[in-house]
C-alpha angles and dihedrals in degrees: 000000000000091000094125133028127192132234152163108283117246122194101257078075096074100095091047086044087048100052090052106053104033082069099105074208098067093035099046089087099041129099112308089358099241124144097253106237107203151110147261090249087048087057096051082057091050088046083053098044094045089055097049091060080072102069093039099041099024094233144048152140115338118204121243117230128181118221114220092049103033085226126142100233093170147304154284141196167048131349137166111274130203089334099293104024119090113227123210113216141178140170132172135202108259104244082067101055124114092028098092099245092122097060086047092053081054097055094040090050091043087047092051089042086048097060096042107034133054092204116153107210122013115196137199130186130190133187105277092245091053091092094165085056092059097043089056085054099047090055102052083057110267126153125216103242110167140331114258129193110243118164100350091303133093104242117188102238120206131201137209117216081219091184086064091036114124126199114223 
């Protein structure tokens, strides 16, 4: 492993941001599933945005780089969940699926969670097509609990006993 680290994003990230999330292939399965419209500059305003949920919330989305090329090729983290749940997301651009690099950004971003935070479950959901999504959460070790609308769709969500959780 140690092919990709995660970080804070920084500005200069926008264009990279940008590629990745204007594919209708890497959104469709995000969220509401809409292909994301919007600029680089747009995306300068959600890097900002994304950084300053760390100082209100104390944590975020962490961007995903690969090493050897320094790129951003996604991201990683923490959001609010359900009003007092954390949710643990992730999303990469598509010329990176299938390597792996998604379920290290996850470690790296449990182990981190594990040394700052005291949470006791952590969940994840995916749209119930994105098999490779729910792979990556069942092993990191969470279990299927219930399907949620989200969306207007039933999502399987997942949860974390965090508390047990070990970091490897």
């Amino acid at each position: 492993m140690n092919n990709i680290k995660i970080r804070k994003f920084e500005k200069k990230d926008a264009k990279e941001f940008h590629e990745i999330y204007s594919n209708p292939n890497v959104t469709k399965t995000m969220g509401s599933g809409r292909v994301w419209e919007f600029t680089v500059e747009q995306a300068e305003i959600y890097i900002e945005r994304t950084n300053e949920a760390w100082n209100t919330q104390g944590y975020g989305i962490f961007a995903i780089e690969k090493i050897d090329t320094r790129k951003v090729i996604g991201m990683c983290g923490f959001m609010p969940f359900r009003k007092t749940d954390v949710e643990l997301l992730y999303s990469i651009g598509e010329p990176y699926w299938g390597n792996g690099y998604t379920f290290e950004a996850c470690e790296a971003a449990l182990s981190f969670a594990k040394q700052h935070y005291d949470w006791k479950n952590l969940y994840a959901y995916a749209y119930p097509e994105n098999v490779a999504s729910i792979r990556i959460m069942q092993k990191l070790g969470f279990e299927f609990v219930a399907a949620q609308e989200h969306y207007g769709i039933d999502m399987p969500v997942y949860e974390l006993d965090f508390e047990a959780y070990t970091v490897f």
